[in-house]
Every structure is written in C-alpha cells, then in structure tokens.
C-alpha positions as CSV (number, residue, x, y, z in Angstrom):
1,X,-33.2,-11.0,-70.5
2,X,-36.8,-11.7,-70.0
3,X,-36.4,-9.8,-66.1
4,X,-34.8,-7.4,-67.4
5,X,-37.6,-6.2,-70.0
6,X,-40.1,-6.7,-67.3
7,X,-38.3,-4.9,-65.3
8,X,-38.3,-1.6,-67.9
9,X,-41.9,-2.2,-68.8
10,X,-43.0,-1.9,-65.4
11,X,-41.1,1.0,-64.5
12,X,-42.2,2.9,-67.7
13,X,-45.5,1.8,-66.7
14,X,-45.4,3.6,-63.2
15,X,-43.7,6.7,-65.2
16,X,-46.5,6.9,-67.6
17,X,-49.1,6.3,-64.9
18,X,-47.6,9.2,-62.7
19,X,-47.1,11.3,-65.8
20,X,-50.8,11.2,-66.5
21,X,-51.6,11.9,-62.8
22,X,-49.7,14.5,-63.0
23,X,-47.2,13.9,-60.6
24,X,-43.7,15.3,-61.2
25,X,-41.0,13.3,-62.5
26,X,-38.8,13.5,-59.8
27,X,-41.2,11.4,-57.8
28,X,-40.9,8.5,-60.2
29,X,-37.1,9.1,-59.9
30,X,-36.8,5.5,-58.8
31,X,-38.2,4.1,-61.7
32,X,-36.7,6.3,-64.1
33,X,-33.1,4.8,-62.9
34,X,-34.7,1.3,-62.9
35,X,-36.0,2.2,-66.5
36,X,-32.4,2.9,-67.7
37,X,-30.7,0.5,-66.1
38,X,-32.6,-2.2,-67.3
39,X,-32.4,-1.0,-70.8
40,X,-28.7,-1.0,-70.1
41,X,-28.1,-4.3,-69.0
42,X,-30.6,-5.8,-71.9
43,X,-28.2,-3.7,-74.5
44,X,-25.5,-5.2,-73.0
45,X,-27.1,-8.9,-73.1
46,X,-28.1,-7.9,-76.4
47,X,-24.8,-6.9,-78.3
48,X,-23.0,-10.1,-76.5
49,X,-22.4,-13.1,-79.0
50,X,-24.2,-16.4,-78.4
51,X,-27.2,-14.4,-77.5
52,X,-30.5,-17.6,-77.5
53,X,-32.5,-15.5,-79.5
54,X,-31.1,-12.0,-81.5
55,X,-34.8,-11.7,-82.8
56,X,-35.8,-11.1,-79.5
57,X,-33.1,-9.3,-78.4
58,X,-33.9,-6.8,-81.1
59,X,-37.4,-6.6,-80.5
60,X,-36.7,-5.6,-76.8
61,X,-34.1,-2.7,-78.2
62,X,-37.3,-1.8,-80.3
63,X,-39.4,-1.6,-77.5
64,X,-37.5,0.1,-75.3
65,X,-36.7,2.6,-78.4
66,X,-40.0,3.5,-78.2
67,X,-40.4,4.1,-74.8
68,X,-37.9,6.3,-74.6
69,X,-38.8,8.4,-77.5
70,X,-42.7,8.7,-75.1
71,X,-40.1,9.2,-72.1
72,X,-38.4,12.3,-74.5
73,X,-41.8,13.6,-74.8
74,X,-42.3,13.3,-71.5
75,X,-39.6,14.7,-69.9
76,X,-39.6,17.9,-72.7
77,X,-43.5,18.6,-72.3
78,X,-43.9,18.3,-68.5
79,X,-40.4,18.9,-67.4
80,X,-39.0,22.4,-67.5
81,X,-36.9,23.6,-70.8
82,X,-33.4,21.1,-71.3
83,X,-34.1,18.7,-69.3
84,X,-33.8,15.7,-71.9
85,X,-30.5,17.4,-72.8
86,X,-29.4,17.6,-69.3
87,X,-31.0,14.0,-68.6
88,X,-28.7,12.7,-71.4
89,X,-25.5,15.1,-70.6
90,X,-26.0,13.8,-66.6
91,X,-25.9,9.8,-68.3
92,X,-23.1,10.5,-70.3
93,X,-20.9,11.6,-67.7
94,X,-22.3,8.7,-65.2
95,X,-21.7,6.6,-67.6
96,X,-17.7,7.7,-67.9
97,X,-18.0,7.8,-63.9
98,X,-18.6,4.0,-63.7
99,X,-15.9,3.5,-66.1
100,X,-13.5,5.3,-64.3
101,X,-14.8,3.8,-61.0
102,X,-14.1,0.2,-62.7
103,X,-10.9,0.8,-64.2
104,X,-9.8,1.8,-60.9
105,X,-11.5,-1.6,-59.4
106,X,-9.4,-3.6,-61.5
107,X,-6.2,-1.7,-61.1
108,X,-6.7,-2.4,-57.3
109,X,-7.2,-6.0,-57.9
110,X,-4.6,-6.2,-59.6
111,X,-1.8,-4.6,-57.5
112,X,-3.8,-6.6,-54.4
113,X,-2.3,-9.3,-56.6
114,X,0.8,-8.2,-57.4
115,X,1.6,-7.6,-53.7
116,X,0.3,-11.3,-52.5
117,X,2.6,-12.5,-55.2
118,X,5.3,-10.4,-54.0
119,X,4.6,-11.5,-49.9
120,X,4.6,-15.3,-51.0
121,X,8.2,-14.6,-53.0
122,X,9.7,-12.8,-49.6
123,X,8.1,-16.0,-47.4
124,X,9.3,-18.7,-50.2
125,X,12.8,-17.2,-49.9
126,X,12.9,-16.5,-45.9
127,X,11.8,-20.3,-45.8
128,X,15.0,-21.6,-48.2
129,X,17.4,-18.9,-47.1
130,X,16.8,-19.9,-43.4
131,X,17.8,-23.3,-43.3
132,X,20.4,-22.5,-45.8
133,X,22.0,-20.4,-43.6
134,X,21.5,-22.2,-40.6
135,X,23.0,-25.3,-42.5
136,X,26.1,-22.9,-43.3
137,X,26.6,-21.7,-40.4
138,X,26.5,-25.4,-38.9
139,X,29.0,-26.1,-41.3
140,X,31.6,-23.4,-40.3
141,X,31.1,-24.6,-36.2
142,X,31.9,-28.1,-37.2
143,X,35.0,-26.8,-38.8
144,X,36.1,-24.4,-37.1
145,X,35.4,-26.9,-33.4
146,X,37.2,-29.9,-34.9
147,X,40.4,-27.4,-35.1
C-alpha cells in the first residue's frame, strides 16, 4: 500500500505544481488518472480483511480525502463550469465499463473451460469407444470365420 500512496502523492504533487503554473489540466491528464487509480487500488487494499495496519489504511483514505476535496477546488475554479460533475459522471460510467469488461472476462474463461472439458470428454470417449469397437468387431470375424 505504501507505493500506492506514493504513487497518489506524487501525482497530486505534479497536479498542484501545474495548477499553480498555470497550466491546464488536461496536460497533467496523466497524473490525474495515476491520482485516481492509485486511490482506487489503496481503497481496495483498504476495505480487504487482514489488512497489516487499518490505522494506516485509514489515514491514507484521509489523505487522499483531502486531496481530492483541493483537486474539487481545482478542477471547479480553473476548469470551465461542470467539470467536477462531469469528471465524476465520466468515473462512474468507467467504472461500470470495467465491470462489464470483467464480467465478460470471466464468462470467457469460463466457457474456454467449459469447451476444454467438453474436447477432453469427446477424446476420452473416441479413445474407449475405439478399441471397443475394434475389439467387437474382432469378435464377430472370429465368429463369423470359424463358421
């Protein structure tokens, strides 16, 4: 967890500093994904049982809380009018994206599986119906030649 909070704190620090240069957001886009992600994963790592420490875990969340209260500010002072609200409309729908895009994942995997189990049925049974035929047929020429 401790990359991941570097991580966010150095891409909030390149935000901030290109905020105060005055640069536009969008050239810190990079970092502004970074930023999110990161907070993202360190949620994640957070909310998980067995976490080593929850008082740190909390204190990142804290942190990153307030960041992203001065990233608000940011974004609604120097950006143009909505853009938090879009900002959080766009994550929301990502958000339901990547689900999507991983419920679809594991479907896949799963019929990959369901086919390999369904290839090594066909082969097991071609490999004992084969020599069980074979064995019959054997069986009715002996027969049918001692006659």
């Amino acid at each position: 967890m401790l990359a991941e909070i570097a991580v966010a704190n150095a891409a909030f620090g390149v935000i901030k500093n290109a905020n105060s240069n005055g640069q536009e957001l969008h050239r810190v886009a990079n970092q502004v994904t970074s930023y999110f992600d990161s907070k993202s994963s360190i949620a994640k790592k957070a909310n998980k049982s067995g976490n080593k420490s929850d008082m740190e875990a909390f204190m990142a969340l804290e942190a990153l809380k307030e960041q992203e209260t001065e990233l608000r500010e940011i974004m609604q002072w120097h950006g143009r009018a909505g853009l938090w609200d879009d900002w959080l409309a766009f994550q929301s729908q990502a958000k339901k994206d990547r689900a999507q895009e991983e419920k679809e994942r594991l479907h896949a995997k799963a019929k990959n599986k369901q086919n390999i189990v369904e290839m090594f049925t066909v082969i097991c049974t071609a490999l004992i119906a084969i020599p069980t035929i074979g064995a019959a047929v054997y069986v009715i020429f002996s027969i049918l030649g001692s006659m």
